[in-house]
C-alpha positions as CSV (number, residue, x, y, z in Angstrom):
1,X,64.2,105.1,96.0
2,X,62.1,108.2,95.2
3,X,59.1,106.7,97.0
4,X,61.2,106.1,99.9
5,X,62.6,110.2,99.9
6,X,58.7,110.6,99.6
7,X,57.8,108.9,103.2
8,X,61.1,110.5,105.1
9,X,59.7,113.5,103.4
10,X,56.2,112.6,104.6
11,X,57.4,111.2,108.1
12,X,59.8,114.7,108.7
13,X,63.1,112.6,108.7
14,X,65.9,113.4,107.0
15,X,67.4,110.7,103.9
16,X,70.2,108.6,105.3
17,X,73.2,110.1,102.7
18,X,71.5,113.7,104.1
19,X,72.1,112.5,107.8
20,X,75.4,111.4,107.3
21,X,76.5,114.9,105.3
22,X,75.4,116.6,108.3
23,X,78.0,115.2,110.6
24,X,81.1,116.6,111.6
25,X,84.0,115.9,109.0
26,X,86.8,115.2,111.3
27,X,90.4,114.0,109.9
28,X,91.4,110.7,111.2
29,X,94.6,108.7,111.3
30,X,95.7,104.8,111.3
31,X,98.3,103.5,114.0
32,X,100.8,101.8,112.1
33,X,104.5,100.2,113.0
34,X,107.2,102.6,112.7
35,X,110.4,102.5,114.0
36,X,111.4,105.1,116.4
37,X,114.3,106.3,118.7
38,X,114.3,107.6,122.0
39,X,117.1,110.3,122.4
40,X,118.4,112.5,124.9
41,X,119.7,116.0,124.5
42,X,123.0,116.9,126.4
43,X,125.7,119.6,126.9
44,X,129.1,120.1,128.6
45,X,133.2,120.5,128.5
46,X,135.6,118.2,126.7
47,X,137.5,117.1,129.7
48,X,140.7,114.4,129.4
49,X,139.5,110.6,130.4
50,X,142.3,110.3,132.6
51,X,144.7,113.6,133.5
52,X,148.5,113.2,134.8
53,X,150.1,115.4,136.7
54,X,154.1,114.9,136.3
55,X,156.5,116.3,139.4
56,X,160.1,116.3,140.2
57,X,160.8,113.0,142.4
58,X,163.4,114.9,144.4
59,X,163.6,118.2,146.3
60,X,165.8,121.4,146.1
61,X,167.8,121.0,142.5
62,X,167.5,124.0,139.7
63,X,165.7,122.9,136.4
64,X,168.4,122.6,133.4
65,X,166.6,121.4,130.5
66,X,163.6,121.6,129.4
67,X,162.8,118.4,126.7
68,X,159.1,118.9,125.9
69,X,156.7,121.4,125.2
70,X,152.9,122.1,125.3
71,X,151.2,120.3,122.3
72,X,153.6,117.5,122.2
73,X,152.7,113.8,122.4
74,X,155.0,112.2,124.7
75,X,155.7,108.3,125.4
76,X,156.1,106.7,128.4
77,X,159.2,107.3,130.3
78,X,160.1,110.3,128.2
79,X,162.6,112.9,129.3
80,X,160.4,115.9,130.2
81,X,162.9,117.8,131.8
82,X,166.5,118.1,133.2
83,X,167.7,119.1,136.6
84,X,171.0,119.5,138.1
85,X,173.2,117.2,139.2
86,X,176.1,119.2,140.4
87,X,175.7,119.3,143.7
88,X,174.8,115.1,144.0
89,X,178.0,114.5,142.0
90,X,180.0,116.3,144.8
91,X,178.3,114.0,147.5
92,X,178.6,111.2,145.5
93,X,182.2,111.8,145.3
94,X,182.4,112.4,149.1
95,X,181.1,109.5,149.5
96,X,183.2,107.2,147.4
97,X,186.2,108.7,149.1
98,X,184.0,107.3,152.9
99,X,183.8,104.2,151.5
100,X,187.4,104.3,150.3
101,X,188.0,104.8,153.9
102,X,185.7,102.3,154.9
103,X,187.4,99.7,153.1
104,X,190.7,100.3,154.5
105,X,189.4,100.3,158.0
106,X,188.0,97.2,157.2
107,X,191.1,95.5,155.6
108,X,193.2,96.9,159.0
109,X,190.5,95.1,161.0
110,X,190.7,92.1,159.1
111,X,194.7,92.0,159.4
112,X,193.8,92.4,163.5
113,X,191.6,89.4,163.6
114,X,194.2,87.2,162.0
115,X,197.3,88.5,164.5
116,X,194.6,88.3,167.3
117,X,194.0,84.1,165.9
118,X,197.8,83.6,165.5
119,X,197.9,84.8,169.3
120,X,195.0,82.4,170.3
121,X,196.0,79.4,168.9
122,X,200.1,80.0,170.4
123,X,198.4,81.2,173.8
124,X,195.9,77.8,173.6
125,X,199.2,75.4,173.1
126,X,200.9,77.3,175.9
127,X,198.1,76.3,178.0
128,X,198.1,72.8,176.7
129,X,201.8,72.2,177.4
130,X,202.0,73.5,180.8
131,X,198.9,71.3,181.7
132,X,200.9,68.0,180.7
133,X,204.2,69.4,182.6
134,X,201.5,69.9,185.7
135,X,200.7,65.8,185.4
136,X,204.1,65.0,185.6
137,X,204.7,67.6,188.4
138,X,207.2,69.6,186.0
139,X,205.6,73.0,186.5
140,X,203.7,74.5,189.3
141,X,200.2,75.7,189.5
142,X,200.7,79.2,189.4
143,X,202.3,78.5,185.9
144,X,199.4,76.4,184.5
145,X,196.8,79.5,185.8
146,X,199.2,82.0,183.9
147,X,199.3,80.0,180.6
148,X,195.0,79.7,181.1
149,X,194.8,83.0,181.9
150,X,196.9,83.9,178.6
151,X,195.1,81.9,176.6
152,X,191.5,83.5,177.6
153,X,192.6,87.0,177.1
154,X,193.8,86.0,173.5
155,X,190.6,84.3,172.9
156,X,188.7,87.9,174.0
157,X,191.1,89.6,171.7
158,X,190.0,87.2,168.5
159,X,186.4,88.0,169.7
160,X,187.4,92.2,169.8
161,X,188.8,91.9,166.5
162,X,186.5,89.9,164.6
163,X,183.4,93.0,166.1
164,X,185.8,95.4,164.5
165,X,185.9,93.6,160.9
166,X,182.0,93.1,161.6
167,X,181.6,96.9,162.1
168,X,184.1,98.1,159.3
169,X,181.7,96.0,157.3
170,X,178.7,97.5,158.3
171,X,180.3,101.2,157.7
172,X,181.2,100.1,154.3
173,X,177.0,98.8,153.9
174,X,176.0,101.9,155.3
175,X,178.2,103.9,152.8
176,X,176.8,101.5,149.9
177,X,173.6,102.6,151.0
178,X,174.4,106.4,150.7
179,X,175.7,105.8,147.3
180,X,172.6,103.9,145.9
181,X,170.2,106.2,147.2
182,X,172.3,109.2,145.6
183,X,172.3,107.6,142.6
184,X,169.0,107.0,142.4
185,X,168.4,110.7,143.2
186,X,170.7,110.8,140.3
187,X,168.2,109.3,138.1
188,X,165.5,111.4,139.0
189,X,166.9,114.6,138.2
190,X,165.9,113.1,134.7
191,X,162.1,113.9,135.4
192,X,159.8,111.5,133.2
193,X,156.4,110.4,132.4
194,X,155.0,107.4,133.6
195,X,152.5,107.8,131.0
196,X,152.2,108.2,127.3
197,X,149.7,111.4,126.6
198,X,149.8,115.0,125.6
199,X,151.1,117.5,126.9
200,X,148.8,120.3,128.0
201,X,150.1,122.2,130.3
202,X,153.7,123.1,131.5
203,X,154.7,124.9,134.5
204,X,158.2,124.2,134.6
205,X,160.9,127.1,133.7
206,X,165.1,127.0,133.6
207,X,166.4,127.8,136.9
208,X,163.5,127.3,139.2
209,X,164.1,124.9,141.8
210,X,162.1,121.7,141.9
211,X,160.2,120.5,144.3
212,X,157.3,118.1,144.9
213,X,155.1,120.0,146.5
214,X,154.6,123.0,144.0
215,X,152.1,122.9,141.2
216,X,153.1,120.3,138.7
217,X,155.7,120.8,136.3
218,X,153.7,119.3,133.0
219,X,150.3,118.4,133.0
220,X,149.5,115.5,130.3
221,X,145.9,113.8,129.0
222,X,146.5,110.3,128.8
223,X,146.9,108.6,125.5
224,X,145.0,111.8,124.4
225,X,142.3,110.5,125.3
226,X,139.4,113.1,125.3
227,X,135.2,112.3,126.8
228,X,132.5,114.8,127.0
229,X,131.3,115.2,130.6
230,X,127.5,116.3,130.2
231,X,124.8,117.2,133.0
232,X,121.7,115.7,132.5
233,X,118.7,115.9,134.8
234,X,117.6,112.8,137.1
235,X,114.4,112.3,134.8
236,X,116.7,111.3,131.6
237,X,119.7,110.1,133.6
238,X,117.7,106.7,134.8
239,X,117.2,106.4,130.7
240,X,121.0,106.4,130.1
241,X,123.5,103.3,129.9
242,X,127.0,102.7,129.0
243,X,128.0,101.8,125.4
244,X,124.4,103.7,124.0
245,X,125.7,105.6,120.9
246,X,126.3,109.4,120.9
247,X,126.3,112.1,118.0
248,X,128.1,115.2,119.4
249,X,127.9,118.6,117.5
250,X,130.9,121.3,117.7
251,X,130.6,124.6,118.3
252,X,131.7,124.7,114.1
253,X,128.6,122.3,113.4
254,X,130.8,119.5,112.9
255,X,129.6,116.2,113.9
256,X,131.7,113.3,115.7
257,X,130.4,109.6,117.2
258,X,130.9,108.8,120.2
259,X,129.4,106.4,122.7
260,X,128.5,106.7,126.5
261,X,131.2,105.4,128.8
262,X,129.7,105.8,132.1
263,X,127.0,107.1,133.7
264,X,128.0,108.5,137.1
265,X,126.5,107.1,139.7
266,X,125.5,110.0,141.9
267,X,123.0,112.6,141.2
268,X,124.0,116.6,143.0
269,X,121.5,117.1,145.5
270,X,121.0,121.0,145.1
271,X,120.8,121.4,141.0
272,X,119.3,117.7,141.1
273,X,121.7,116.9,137.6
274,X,123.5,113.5,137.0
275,X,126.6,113.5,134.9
276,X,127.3,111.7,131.9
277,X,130.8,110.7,130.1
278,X,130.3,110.2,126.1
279,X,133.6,109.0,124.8
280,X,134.4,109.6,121.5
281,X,136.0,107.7,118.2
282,X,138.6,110.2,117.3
283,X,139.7,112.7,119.6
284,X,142.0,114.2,117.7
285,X,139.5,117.1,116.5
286,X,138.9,118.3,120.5
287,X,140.4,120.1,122.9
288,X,139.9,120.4,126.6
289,X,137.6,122.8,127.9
290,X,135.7,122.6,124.4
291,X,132.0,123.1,124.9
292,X,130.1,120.6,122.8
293,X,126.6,119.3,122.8
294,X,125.4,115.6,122.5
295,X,122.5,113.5,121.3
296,X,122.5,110.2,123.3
297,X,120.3,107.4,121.2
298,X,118.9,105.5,124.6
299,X,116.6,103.0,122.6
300,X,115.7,102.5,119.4
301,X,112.8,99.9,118.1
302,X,110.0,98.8,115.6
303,X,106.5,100.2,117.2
304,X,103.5,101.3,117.4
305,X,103.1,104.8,116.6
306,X,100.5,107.6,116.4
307,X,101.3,111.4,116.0
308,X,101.8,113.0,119.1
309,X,98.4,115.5,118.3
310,X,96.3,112.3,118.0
311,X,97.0,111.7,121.7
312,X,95.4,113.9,124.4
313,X,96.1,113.6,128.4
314,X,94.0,114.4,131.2
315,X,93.7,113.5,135.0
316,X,92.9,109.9,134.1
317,X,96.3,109.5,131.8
318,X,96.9,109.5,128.1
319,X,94.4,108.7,125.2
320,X,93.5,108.6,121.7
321,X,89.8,109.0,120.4
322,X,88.9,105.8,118.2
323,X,86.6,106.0,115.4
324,X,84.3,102.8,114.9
325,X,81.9,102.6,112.1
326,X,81.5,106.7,112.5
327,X,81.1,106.0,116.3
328,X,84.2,108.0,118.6
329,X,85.0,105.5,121.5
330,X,87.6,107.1,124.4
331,X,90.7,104.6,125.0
332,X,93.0,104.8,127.2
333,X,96.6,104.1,126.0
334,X,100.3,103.7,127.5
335,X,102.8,106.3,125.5
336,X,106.6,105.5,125.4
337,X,109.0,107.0,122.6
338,X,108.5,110.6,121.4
339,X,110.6,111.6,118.5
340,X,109.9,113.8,115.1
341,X,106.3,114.4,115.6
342,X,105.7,110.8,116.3
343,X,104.5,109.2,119.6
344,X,104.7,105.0,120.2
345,X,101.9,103.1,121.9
346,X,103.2,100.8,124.4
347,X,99.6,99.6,124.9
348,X,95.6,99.9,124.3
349,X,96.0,99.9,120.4
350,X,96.6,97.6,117.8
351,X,97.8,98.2,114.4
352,X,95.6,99.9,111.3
353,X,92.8,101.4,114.2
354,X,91.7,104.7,112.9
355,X,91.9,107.6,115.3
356,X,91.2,111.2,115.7
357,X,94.0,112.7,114.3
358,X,93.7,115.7,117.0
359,X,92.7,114.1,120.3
360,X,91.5,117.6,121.3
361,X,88.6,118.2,118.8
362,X,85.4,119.0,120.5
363,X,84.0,115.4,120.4
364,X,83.4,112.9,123.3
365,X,82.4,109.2,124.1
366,X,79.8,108.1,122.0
367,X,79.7,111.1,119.0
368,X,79.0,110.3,115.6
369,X,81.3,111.8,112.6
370,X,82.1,111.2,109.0
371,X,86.1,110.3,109.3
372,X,87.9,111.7,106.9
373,X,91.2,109.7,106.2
374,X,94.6,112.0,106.4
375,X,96.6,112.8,103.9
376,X,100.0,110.1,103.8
């Protein structure tokens, strides 16, 4: 060994452990399998899933009662509030005393149609008999065209009496109909939900008159039911799908899950933002109008991964700088998932390569360096 220091000596060359002390130390890393999640960032207002407006289903009658309040939780067909029923209880009574009349009209025009048969069936045997006294020359014919002509006019009088039942009838039906639409007016001053929710608004006061086309009287959230309704630009929207899970954080720092529900389907063409709707577990800690922020998990698997400094990028796309046998080789890779630090490699590595820990040290294609492994 000392004679061979002697001839690099001799020769002017350097010993090999002297060349390879004289290279750039340069820090290097392994691509391992880690896995990783790809998560999106959003923000926004709690807003109900589904929001119900209740109104009065008739027109012109004072509120009475009020029978909920905001904050309650209401079922189904509740009793919300009560309005008057004075006035439709006078025309329903009106009305009963029509039909009273009605009836009575009717039973006069039934007692009509049975005089006005008696008459027709006397007035037909008339006719009959003076027909048979005409065959045996009894009677003239002047007298059989009387007893016809009878006969007729008390077959038109069965026919004007049996219109008259017909019509007393029909005034009797159009009465009945008068009464069952006031009584279903009568129901409806009984204003209800169709729903079962909360209630979070109520517009409704004693002695203001209904009416269906004024602002609602209660406003309800369905079942209670509470989303997050997030923009999020086009880039990450297209990254987004429903039932990926969701942490959101309160304004307090509190934490609740969550998942996405939908992913609206149309993207605003001036601030270029899709919207997302994150629905969540337990809504019982939000309120509407809440601003809250979200952190969507959109995929989550077992990779290749490198840090994100040992990967560079330039005009020809992203790479890493390989060390082989002290030798730094260029190679081009595909990136995916960027999370804590950590970058995956779709493609162009394979598992336990060493790379330049910081793609953008001064070395290039070719160089020679003495890698020096990373610190776990």
């Amino acid at each position: 060994m000392f004679r061979f220091a002697i001839l690099c000596l001799f020769l002017g060359a350097a010993p090999l452990h002297a060349q390879e002390a004289s290279l750039p130390a340069l820090t290097v890393t392994e691509a391992r399998r880690e896995v990783l999640t790809d998560r999106v960032i959003v923000s926004g207002l709690v807003q109900p899933v589904q929001r119900v407006e209740v109104q009065p289903l008739i027109d012109g009658q004072p509120v009475e009662a009020l029978e909920a309040d905001v904050g309650d939780y209401v079922a189904a067909g509740q009793v919300l509030a009560r309005l008057s029923t004075a006035t439709l209880e006078l025309q329903r009574a009106r009305l009963q005393a029509q039909r009273a009349q009605a009836e009575a009209a009717a039973a006069q025009a039934e007692a009509g149609r049975v005089e006005a048969d008696a008459s027709a069936v006397e007035a037909r045997a008339n006719a009959e008999r003076t027909s048979q006294l005409q065959a045996r020359n009894a009677t003239s014919q002047a007298a059989v065209d009387q007893a016809r002509a009878g006969a007729a006019t008390a077959e038109a009088r069965v026919t004007a009496a049996a219109q008259q039942v017909a019509a007393a009838k029909a005034d009797i039906r159009v009465v009945d109909a008068q009464l069952a639409d006031l009584d279903l007016q009568l129901r409806r001053t009984d204003v209800t939900t169709p729903v079962a929710g909360r209630v979070i608004t109520r517009n409704a006061a004693i002695g203001q008159i209904a009416s269906p086309s004024a602002e609602p009287m209660f406003v309800l959230i369905r079942d209670g039911q509470l989303e997050l309704r997030a923009d999020v630009s086009e880039t990450d929207l297209l990254r987004l799908a429903q039932g990926q899970p969701a942490t959101l954080t309160l304004p307090d720092g509190s934490t609740l899950q969550g998942r996405v529900r939908l992913v609206e389907p149309q993207v605003d063409e001036t601030t270029r933002l899709g919207r997302v709707r994150i629905a969540v577990d337990d809504s019982s800690r939000l309120r509407a109008g809440l601003f809250a922020q979200a952190e969507i998990a959109a995929a989550q698997r077992e990779t290749m991964a490198l840090p994100a400094t040992a990967v560079g990028r330039d005009a020809e796309g992203s790479f890493v700088m390989t060390v082989t046998d002290g030798t730094v080789h260029r190679t081009p890779v595909t990136t995916g998932i960027r999370e804590g630090g950590m970058v995956e490699i779709a493609n162009g590595l394979s598992e336990g390569v060493q790379v330049v820990a910081k793609a953008g040290a001064f070395v290039r294609e070719g160089d020679r360096i003495n890698p020096v492994p990373a610190e776990s």
